[in-house]
Backbone as XML, in Angstrom:
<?xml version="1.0"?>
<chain id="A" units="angstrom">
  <residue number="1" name="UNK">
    <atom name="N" x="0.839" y="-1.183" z="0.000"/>
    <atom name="CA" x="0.000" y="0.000" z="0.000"/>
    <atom name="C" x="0.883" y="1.245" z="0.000"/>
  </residue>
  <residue number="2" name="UNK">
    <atom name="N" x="0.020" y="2.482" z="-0.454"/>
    <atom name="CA" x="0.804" y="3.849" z="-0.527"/>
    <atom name="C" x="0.058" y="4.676" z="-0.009"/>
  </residue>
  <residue number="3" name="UNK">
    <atom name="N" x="0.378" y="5.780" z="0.752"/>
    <atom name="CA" x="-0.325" y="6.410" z="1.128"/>
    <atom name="C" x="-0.663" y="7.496" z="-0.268"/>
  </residue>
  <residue number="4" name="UNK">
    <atom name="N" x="-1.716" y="7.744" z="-0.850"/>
    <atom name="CA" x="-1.853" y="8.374" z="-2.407"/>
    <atom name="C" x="-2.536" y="9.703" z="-1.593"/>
  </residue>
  <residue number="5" name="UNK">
    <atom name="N" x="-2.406" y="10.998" z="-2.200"/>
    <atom name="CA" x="-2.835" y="12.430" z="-2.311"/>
    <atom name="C" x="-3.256" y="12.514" z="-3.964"/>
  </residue>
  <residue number="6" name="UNK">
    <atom name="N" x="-4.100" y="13.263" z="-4.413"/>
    <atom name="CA" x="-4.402" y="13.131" z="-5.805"/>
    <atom name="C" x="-5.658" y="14.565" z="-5.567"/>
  </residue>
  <residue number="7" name="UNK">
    <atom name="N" x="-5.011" y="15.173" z="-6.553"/>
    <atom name="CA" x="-5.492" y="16.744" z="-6.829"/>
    <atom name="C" x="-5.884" y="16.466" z="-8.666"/>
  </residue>
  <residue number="8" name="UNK">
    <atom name="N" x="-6.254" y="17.420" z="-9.051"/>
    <atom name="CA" x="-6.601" y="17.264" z="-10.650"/>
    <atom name="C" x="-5.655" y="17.184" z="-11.378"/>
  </residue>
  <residue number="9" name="UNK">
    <atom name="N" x="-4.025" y="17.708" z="-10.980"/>
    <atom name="CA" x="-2.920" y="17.636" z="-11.664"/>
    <atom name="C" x="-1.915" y="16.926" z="-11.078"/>
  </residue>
  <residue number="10" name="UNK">
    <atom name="N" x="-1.781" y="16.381" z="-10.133"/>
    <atom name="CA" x="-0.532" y="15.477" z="-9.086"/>
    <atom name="C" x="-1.029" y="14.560" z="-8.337"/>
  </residue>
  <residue number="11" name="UNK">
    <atom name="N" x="-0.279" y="13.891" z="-8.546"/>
    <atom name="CA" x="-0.583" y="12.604" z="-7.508"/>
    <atom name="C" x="0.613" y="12.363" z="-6.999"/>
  </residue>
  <residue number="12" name="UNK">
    <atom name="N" x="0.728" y="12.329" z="-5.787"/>
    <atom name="CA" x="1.575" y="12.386" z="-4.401"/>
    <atom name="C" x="1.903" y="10.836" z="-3.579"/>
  </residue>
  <residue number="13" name="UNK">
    <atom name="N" x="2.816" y="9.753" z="-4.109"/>
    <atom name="CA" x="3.031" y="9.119" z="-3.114"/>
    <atom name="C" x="3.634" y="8.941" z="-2.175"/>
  </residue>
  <residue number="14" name="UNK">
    <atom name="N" x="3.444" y="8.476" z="-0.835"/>
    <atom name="CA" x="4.438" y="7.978" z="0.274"/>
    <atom name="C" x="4.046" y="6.972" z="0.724"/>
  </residue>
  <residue number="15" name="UNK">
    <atom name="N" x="5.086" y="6.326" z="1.371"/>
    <atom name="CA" x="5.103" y="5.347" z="2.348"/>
    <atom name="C" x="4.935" y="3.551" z="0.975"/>
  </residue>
  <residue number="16" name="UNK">
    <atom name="N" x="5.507" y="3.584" z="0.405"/>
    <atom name="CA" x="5.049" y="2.613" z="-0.564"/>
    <atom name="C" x="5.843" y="1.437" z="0.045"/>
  </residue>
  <residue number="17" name="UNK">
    <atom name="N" x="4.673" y="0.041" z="-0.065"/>
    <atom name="CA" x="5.522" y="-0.376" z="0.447"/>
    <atom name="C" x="4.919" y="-1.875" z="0.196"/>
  </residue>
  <residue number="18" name="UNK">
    <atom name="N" x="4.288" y="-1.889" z="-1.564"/>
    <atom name="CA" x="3.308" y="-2.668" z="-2.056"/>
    <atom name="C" x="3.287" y="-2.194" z="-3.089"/>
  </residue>
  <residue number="19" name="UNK">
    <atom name="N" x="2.602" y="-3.080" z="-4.132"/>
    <atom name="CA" x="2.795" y="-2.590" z="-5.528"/>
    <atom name="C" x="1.727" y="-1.544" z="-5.749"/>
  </residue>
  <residue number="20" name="UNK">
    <atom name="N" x="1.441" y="-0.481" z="-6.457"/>
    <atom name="CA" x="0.781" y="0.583" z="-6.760"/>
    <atom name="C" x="0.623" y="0.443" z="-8.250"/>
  </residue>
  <residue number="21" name="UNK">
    <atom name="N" x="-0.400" y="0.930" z="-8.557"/>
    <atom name="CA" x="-1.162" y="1.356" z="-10.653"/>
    <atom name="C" x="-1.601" y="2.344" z="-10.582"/>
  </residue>
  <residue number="22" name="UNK">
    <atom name="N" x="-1.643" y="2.951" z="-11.563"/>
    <atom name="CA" x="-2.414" y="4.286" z="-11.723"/>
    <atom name="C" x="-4.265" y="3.873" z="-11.819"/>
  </residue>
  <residue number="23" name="UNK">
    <atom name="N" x="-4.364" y="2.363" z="-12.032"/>
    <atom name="CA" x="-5.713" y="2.437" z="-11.744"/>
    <atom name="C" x="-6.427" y="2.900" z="-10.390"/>
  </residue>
  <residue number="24" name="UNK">
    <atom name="N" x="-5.196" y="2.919" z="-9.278"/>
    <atom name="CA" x="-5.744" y="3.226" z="-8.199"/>
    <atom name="C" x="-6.260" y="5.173" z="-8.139"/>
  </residue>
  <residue number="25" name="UNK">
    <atom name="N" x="-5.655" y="5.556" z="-8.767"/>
    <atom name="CA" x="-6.077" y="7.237" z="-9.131"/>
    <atom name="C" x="-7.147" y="7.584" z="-10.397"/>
  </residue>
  <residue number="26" name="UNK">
    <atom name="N" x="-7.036" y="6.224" z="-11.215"/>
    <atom name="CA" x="-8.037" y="6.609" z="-12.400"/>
    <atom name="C" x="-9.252" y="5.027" z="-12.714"/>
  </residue>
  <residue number="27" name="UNK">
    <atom name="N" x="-10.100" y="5.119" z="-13.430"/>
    <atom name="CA" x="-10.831" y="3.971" z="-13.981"/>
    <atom name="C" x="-9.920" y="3.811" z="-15.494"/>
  </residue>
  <residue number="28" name="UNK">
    <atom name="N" x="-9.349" y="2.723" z="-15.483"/>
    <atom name="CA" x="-8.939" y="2.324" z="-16.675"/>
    <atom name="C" x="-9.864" y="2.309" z="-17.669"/>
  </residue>
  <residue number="29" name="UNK">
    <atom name="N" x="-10.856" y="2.097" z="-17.890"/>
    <atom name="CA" x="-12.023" y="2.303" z="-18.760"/>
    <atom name="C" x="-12.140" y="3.827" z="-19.163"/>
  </residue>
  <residue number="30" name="UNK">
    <atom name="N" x="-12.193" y="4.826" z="-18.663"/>
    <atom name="CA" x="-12.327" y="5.896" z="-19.227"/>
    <atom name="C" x="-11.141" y="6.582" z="-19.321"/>
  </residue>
  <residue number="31" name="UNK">
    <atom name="N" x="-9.446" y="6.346" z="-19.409"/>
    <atom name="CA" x="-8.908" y="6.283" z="-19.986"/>
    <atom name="C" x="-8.018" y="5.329" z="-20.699"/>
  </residue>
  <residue number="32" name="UNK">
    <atom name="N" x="-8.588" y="4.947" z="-21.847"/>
    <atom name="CA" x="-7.637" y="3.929" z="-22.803"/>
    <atom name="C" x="-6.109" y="3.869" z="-23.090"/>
  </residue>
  <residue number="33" name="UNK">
    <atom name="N" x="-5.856" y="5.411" z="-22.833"/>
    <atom name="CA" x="-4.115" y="5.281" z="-23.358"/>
    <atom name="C" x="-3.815" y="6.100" z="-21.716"/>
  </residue>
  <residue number="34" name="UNK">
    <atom name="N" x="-3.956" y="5.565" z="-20.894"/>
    <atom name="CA" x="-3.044" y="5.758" z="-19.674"/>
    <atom name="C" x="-3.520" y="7.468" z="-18.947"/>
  </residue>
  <residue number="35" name="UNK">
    <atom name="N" x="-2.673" y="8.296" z="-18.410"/>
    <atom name="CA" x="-2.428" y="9.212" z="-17.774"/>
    <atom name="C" x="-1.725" y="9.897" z="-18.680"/>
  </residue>
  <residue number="36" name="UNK">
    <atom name="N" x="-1.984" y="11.261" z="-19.212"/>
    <atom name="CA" x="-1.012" y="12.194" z="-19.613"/>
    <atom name="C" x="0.245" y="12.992" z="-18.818"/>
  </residue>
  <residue number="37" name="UNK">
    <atom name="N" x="1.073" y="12.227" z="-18.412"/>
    <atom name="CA" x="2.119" y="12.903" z="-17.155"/>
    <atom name="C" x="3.150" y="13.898" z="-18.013"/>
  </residue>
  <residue number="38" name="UNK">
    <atom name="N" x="2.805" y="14.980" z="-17.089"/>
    <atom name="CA" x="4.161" y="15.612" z="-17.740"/>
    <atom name="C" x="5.513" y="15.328" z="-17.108"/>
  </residue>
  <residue number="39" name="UNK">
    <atom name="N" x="5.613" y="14.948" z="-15.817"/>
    <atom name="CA" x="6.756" y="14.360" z="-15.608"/>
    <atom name="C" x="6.512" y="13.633" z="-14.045"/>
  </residue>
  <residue number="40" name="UNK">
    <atom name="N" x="7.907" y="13.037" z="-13.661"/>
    <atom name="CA" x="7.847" y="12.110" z="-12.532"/>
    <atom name="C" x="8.902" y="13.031" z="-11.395"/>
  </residue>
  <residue number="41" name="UNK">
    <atom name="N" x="8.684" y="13.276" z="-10.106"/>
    <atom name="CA" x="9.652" y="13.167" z="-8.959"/>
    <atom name="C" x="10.068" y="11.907" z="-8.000"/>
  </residue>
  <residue number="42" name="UNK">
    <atom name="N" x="11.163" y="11.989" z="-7.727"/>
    <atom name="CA" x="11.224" y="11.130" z="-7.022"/>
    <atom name="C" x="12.492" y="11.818" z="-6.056"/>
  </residue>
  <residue number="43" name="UNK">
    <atom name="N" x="12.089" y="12.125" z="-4.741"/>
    <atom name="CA" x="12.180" y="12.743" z="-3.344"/>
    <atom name="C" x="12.702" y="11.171" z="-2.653"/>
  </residue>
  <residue number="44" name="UNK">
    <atom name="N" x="14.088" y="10.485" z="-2.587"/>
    <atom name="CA" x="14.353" y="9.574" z="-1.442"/>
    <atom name="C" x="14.524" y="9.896" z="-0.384"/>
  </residue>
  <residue number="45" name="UNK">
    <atom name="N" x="14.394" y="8.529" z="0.036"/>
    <atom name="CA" x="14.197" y="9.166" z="1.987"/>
    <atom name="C" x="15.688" y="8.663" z="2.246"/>
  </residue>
  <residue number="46" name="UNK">
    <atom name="N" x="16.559" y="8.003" z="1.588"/>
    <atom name="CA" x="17.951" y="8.194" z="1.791"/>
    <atom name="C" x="18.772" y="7.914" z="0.467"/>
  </residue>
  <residue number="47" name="UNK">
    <atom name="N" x="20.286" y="7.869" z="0.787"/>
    <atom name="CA" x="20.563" y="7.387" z="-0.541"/>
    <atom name="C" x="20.829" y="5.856" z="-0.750"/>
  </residue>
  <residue number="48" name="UNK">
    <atom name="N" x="20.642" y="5.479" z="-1.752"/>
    <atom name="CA" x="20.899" y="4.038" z="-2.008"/>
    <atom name="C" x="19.131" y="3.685" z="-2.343"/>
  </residue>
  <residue number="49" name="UNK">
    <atom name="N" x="18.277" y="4.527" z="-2.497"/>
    <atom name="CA" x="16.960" y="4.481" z="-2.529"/>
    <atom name="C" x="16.783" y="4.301" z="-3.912"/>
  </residue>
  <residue number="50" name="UNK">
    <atom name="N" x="15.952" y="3.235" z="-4.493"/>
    <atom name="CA" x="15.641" y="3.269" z="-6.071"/>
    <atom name="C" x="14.290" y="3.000" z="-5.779"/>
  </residue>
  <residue number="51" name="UNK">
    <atom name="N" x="13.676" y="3.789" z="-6.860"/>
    <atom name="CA" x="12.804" y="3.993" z="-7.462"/>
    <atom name="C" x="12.088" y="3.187" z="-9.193"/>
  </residue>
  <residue number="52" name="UNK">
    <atom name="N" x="11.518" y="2.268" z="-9.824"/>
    <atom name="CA" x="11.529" y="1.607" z="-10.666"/>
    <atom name="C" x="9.752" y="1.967" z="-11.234"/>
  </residue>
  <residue number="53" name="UNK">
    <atom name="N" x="9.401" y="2.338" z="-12.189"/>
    <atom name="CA" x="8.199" y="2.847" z="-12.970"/>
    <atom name="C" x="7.889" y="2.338" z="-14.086"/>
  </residue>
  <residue number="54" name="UNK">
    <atom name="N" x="7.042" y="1.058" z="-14.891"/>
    <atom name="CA" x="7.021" y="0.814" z="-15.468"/>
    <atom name="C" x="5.634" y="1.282" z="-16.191"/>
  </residue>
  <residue number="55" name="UNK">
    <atom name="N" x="5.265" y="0.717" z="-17.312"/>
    <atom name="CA" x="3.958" y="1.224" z="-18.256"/>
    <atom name="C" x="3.707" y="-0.027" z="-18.428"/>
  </residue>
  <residue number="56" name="UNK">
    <atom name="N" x="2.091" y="0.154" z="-17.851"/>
    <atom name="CA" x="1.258" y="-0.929" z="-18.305"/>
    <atom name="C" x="1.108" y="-1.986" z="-17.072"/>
  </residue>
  <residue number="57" name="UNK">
    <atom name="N" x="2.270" y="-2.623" z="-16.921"/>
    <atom name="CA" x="2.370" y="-3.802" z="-16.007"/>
    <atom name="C" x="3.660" y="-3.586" z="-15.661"/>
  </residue>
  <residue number="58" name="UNK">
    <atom name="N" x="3.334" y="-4.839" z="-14.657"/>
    <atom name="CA" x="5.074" y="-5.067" z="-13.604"/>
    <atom name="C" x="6.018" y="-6.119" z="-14.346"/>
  </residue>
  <residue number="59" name="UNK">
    <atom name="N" x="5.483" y="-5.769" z="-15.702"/>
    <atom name="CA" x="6.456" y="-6.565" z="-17.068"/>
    <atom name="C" x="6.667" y="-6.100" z="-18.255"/>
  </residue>
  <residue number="60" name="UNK">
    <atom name="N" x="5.576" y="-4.294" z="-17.768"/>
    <atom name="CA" x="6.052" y="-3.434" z="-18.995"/>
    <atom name="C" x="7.273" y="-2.930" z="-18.780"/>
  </residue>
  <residue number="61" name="UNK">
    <atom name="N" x="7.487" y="-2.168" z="-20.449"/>
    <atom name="CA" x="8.683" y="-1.443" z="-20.205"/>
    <atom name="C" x="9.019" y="-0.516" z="-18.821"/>
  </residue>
  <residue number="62" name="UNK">
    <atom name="N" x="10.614" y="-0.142" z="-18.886"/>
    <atom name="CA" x="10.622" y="0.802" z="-17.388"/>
    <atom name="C" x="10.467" y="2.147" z="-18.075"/>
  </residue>
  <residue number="63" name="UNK">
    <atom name="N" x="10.185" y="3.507" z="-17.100"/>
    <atom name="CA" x="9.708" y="4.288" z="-17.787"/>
    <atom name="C" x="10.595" y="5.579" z="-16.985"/>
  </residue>
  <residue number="64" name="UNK">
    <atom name="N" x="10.908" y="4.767" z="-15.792"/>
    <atom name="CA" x="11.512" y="5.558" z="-14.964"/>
    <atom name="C" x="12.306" y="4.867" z="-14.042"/>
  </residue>
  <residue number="65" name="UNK">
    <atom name="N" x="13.770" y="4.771" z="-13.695"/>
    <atom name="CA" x="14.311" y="3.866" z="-13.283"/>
    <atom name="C" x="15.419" y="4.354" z="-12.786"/>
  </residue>
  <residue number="66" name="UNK">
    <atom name="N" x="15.785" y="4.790" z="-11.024"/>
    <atom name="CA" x="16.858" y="5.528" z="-10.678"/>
    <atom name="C" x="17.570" y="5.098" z="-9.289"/>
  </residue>
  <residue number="67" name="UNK">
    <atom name="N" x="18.324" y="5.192" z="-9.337"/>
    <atom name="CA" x="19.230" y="4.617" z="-7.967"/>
    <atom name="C" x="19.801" y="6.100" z="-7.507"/>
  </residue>
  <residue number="68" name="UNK">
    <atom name="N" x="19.532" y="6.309" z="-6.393"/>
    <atom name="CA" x="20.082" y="7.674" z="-5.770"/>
    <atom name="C" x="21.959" y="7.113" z="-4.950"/>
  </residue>
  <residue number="69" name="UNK">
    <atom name="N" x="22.397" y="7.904" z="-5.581"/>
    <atom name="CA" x="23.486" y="7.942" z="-4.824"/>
    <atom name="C" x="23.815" y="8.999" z="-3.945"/>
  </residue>
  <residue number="70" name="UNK">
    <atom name="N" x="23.109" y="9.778" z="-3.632"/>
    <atom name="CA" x="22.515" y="10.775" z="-2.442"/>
    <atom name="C" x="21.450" y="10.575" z="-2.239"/>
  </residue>
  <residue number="71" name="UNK">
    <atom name="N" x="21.288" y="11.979" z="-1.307"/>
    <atom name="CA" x="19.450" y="12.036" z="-1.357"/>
    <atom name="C" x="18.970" y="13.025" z="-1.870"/>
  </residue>
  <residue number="72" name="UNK">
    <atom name="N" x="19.501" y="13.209" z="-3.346"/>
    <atom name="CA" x="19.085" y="14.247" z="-3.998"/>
    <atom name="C" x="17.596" y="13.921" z="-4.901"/>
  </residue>
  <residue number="73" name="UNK">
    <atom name="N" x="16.932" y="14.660" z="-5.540"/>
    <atom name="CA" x="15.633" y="14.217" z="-5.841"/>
    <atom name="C" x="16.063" y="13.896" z="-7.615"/>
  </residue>
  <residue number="74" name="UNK">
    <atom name="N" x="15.359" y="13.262" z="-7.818"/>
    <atom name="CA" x="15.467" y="12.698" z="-9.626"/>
    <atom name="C" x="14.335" y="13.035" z="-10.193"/>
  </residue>
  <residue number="75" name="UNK">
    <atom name="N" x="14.519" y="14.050" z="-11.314"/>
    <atom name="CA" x="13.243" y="13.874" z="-11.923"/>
    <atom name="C" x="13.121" y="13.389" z="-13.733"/>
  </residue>
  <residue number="76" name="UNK">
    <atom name="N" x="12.120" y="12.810" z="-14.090"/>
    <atom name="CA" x="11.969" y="12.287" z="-15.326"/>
    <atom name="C" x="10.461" y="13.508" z="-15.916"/>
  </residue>
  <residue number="77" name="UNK">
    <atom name="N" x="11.143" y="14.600" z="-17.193"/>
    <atom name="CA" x="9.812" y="15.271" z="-17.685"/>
    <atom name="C" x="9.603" y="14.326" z="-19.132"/>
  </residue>
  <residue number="78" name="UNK">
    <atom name="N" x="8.155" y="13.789" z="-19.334"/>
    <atom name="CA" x="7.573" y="13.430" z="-20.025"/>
    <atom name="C" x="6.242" y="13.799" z="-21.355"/>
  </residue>
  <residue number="79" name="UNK">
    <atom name="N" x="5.327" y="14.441" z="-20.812"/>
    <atom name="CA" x="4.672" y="14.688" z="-21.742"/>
    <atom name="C" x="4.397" y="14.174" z="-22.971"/>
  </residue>
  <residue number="80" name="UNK">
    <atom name="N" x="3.688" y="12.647" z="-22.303"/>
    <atom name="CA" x="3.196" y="11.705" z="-22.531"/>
    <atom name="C" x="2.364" y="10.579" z="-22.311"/>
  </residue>
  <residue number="81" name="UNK">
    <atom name="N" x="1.474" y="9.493" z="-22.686"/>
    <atom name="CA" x="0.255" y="8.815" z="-22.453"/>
    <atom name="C" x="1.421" y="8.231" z="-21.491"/>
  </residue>
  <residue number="82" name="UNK">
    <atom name="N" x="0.949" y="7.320" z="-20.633"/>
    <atom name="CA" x="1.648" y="6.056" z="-19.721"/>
    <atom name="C" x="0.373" y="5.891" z="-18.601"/>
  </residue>
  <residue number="83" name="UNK">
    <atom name="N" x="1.041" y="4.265" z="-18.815"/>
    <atom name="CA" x="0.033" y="3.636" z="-17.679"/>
    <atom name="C" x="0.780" y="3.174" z="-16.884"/>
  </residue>
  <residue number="84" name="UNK">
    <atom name="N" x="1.659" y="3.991" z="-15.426"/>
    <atom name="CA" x="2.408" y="3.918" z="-14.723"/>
    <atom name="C" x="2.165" y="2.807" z="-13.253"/>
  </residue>
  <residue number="85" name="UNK">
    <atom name="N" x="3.121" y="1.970" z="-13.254"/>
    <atom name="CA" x="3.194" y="0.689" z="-12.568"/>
    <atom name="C" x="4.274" y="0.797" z="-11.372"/>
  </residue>
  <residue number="86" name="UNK">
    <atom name="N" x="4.488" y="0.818" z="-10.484"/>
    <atom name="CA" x="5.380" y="0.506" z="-9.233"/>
    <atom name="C" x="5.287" y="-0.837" z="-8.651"/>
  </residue>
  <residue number="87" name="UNK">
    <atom name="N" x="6.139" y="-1.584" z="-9.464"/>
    <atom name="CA" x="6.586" y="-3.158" z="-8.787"/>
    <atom name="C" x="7.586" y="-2.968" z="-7.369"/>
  </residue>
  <residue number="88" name="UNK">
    <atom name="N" x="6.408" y="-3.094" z="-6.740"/>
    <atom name="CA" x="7.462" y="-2.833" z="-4.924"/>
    <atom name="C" x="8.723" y="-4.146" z="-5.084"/>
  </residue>
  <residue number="89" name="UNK">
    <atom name="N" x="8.762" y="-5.042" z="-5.530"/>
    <atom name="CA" x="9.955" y="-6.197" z="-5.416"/>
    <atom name="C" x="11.214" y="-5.347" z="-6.375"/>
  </residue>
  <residue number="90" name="UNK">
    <atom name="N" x="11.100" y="-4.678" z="-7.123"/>
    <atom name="CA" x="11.802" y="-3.520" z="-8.282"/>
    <atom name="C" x="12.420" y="-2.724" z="-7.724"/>
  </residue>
  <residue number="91" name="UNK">
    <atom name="N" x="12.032" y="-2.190" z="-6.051"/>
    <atom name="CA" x="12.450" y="-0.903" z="-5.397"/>
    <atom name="C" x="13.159" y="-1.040" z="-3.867"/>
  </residue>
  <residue number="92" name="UNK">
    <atom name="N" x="14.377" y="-0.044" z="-3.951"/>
    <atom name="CA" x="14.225" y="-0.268" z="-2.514"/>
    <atom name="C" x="14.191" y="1.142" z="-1.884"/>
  </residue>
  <residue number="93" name="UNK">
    <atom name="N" x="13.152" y="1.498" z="-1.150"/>
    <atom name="CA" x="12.466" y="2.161" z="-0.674"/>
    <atom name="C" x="12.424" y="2.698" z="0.858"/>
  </residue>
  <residue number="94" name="UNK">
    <atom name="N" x="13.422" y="3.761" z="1.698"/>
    <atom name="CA" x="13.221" y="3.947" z="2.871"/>
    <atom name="C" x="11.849" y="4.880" z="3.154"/>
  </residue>
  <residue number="95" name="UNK">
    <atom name="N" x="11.956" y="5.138" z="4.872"/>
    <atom name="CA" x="10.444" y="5.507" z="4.654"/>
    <atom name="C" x="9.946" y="6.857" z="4.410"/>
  </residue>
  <residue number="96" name="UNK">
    <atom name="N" x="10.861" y="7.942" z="4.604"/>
    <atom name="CA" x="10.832" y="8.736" z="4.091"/>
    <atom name="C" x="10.730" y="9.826" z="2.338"/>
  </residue>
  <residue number="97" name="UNK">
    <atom name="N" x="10.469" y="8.413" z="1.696"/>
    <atom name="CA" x="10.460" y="9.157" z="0.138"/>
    <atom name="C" x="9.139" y="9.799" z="-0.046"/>
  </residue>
  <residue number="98" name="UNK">
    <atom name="N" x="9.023" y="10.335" z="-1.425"/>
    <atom name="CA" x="8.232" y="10.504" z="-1.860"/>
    <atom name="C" x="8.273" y="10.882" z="-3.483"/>
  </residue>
  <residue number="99" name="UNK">
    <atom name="N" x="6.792" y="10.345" z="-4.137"/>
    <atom name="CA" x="7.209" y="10.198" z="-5.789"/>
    <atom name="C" x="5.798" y="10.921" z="-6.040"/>
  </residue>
  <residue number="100" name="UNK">
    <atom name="N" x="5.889" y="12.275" z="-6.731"/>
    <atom name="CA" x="4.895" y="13.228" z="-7.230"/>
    <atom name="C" x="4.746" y="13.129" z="-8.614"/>
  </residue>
  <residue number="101" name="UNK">
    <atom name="N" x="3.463" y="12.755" z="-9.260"/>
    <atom name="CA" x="3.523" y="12.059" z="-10.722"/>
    <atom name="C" x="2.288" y="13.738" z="-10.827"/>
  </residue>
  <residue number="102" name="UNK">
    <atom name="N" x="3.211" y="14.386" z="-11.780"/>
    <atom name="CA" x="2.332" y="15.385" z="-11.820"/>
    <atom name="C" x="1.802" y="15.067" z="-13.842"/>
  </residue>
  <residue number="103" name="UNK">
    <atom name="N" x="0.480" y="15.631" z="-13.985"/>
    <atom name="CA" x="-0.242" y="15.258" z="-14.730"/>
    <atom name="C" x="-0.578" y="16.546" z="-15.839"/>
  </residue>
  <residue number="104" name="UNK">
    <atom name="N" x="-0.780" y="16.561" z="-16.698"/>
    <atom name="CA" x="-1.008" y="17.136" z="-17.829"/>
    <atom name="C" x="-2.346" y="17.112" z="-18.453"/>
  </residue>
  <residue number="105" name="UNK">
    <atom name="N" x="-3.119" y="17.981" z="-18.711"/>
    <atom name="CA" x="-4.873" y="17.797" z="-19.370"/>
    <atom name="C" x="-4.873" y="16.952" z="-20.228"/>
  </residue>
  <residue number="106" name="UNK">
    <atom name="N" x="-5.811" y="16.030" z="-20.060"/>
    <atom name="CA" x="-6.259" y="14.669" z="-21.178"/>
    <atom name="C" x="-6.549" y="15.614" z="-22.408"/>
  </residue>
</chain>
């Protein structure tokens, strides 16, 4: 589970610590080609913290994929469809992170 925040343009995770989909923020049915994200943050809660984002499934491509060697924040800008996946076995995750998937008008 994640603790999710979700406004009309961002969606805010913490505490992940289980696999997460963007179906949990949207009905896959009323959008066919994913989330329009304009880009990804990723805020670790230390270094050695990775972060792993795939499209579609936890066997799609990666979309976002970073190993902090600090605890500096990583970001990926996109401005593009994706159906964004967090395979928790993919990540290692202290408890302090946080990953802001900010969003772009359908």
């Amino acid at each position: 589970m994640a603790t999710q925040k979700q406004t009309a343009s961002v969606i805010e995770l913490t505490g992940i610590a289980a696999d997460w989909s963007w179906t949990s923020a949207f009905k896959a049915a009323s959008y066919p080609n994913g989330m329009r994200i304009g880009s990804i943050q990723f805020k670790p809660g230390q270094a050695a913290d990775k972060l792993v984002i795939k499209d579609g499934s936890d066997t799609g491509p990666a979309i976002f994929d970073s190993v902090c060697t600090d605890s500096e924040e990583k970001n990926l800008y996109l401005n593009s469809y994706c159906k964004p996946v967090i395979d928790f076995s993919d990540c290692v995750l202290t408890g302090a992170h946080k990953v802001i998937i900010r969003l772009l008008p359908m």
